[in-house]
Structures are given as C-alpha cells and as structure tokens.
C-alpha positions as CSV (number, residue, x, y, z in Angstrom):
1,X,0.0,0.0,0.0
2,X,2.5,2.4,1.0
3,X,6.3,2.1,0.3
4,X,8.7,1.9,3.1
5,X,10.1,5.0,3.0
6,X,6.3,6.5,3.5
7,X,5.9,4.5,6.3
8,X,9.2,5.8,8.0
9,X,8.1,9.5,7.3
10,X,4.2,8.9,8.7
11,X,6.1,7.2,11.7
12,X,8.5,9.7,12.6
13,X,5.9,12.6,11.8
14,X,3.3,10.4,14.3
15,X,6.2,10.4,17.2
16,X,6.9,14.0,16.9
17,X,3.2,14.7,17.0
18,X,3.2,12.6,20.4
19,X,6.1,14.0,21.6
20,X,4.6,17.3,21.4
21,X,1.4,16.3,22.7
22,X,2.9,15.1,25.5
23,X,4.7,18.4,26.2
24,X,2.0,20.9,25.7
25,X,0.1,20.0,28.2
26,X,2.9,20.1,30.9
27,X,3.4,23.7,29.5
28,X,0.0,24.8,29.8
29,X,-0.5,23.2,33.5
30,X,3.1,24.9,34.2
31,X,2.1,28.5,33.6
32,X,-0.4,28.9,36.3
33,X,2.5,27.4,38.4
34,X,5.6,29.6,36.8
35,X,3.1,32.9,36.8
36,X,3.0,32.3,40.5
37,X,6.4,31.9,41.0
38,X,7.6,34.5,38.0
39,X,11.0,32.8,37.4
40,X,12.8,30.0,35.4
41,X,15.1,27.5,37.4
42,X,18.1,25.3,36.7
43,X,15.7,22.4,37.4
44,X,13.6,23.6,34.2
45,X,16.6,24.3,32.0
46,X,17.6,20.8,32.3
47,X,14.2,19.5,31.7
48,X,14.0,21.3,28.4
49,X,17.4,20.2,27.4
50,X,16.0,16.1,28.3
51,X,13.2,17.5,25.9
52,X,14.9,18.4,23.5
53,X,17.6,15.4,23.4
54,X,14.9,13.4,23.6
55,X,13.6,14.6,20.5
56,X,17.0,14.9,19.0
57,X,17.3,11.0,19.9
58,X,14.4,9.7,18.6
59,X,14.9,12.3,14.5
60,X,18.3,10.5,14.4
61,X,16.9,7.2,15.2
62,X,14.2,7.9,12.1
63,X,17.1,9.6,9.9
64,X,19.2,6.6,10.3
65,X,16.8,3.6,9.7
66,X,15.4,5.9,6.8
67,X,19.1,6.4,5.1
68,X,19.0,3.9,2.1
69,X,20.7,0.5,2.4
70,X,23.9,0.0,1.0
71,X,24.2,-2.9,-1.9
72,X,27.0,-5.5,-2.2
73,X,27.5,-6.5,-5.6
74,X,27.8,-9.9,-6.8
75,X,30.0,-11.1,-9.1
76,X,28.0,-12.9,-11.9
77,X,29.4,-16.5,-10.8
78,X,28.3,-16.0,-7.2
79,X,24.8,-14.5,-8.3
80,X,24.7,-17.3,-10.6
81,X,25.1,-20.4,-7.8
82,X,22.9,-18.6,-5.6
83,X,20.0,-18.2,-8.4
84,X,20.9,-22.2,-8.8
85,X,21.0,-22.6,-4.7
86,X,17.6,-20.8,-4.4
87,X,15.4,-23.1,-7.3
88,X,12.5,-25.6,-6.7
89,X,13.1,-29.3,-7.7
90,X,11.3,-28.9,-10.9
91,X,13.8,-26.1,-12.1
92,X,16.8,-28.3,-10.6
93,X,16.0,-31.2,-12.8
94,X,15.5,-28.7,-15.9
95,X,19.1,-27.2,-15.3
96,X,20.5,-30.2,-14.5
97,X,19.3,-31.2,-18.4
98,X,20.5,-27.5,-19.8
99,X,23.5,-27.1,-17.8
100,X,26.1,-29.8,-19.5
101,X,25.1,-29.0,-23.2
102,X,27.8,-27.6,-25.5
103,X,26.9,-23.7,-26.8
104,X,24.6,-23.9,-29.6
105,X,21.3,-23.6,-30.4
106,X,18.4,-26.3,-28.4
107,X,15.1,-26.9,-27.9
108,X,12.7,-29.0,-25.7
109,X,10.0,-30.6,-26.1
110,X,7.4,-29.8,-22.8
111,X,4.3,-31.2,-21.6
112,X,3.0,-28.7,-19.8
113,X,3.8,-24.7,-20.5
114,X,5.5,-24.5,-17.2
115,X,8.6,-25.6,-18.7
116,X,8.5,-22.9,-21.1
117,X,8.5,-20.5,-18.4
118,X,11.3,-21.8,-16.6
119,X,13.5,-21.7,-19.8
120,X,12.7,-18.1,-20.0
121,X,13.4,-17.4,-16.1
122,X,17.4,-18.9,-16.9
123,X,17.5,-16.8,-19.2
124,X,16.2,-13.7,-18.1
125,X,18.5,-14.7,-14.8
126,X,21.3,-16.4,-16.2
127,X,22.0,-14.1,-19.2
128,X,25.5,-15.4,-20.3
129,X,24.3,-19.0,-19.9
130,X,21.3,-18.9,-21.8
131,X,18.8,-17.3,-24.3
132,X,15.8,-17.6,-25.0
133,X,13.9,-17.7,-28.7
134,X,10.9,-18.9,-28.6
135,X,8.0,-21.4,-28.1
136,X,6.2,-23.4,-30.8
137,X,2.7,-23.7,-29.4
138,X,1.8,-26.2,-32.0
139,X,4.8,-28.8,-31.6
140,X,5.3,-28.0,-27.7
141,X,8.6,-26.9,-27.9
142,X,10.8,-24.1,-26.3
143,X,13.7,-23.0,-28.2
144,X,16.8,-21.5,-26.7
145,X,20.4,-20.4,-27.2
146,X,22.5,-22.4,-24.7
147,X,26.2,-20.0,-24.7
C-alpha cells in the first residue's frame, strides 16, 4: 500500500506529534505554576534540554533507519550459484538437463507450458548461460540459445 520510506516518514511525523502532545500540556498546567512563582530555574533548563535530546534521539533514530541500504554487488558467478541454490526441484532437474550441453542452439519438447517458463526465467536470470527464442505452441517446444 504504502512504500517503506512512507511508512518511515508517517512514523517519525506520528512520534513527533506525540512528543509534542505530550509536552504541551505540561506547559500549559506549568504556567499557572511559573506565573506564581515568575521565574525560570536550573531544574527547568535541564528539563528542556531532556526535551529536546529526547527529540533529537528519537529524529536520528528515524534519519538513520530511513538512510538507504547499501548494496554488495555480486559477481556474476556467485549470483549465478545462488540463483541455482535458491530453485524448486522442478527447475533443478530442468538445469541439471541445460547445464552440460555444449553452446549452440536447443530446444525442448514440454508437456506442460510450465517448462517454457522456466527456460525463459534462466534466461532472463542467467543471461551469459542462456537465451531464450521462442515457443512453438503447436509442436510444444521451447527453443533457446544455450552460450
């Protein structure tokens, strides 16, 4: 619904308002109690500065979790075994078939269309292993470029 960065504005804007709500009444309860005493003490300095490290605390907290991630980058071998790592049985025993082929051009006959899909997710993952041409509907086959 809403992305995460949003989120992490409406949050931070929603502590603030609390903070401040939390505040404001204390002020306005305090200044029958400082118009009767018509002074400002050390004891209320340091309660404004808690205030306002409080708040300080709680921004940098928001700024810091809002700052965007940093990114390792893979080198194509490592993103390639962990694309391999991460597949369902079905896609293991359809690379285990693709895998070992010599470069040239292939197709396979499928069953069912899901195995047309899955030769199109290698390649669109695995671009320098594989690419993909095309499906014959009529003779169920997909046909790819196996580099």
């Amino acid at each position: 619904m809403f992305k995460k960065r949003y989120l992490k504005s409406i949050a931070l804007a929603l502590v603030a308002t609390l903070s401040l709500s939390m505040f404001a009444p204390s002020a306005a309860l305090a200044h029958r109690y400082y118009h009767h005493r018509h002074g400002w003490s050390s004891g209320d300095t340091w309660r404004a500065i808690a205030g306002v490290g409080v708040l300080a605390y709680i921004a940098s907290r928001a700024a810091s979790s809002s700052s965007s991630p940093s990114y390792q980058v893979m080198d194509y071998e490592t993103y390639k075994a962990k694309f391999i790592r991460d597949m369902d049985n079905a896609e293991s025993a359809l690379w285990l078939k693709i895998k070992d082929l010599e470069p040239g051009e292939y197709y396979i006959q499928y069953e069912r269309e899901s195995t047309a899909r899955r030769i199109k997710k290698f390649a669109k993952n695995l671009p320098y292993d594989l690419e993909y041409i095309g499906v014959d509907d009529e003779a169920k086959q997909v046909y790819f470029n196996k580099l």
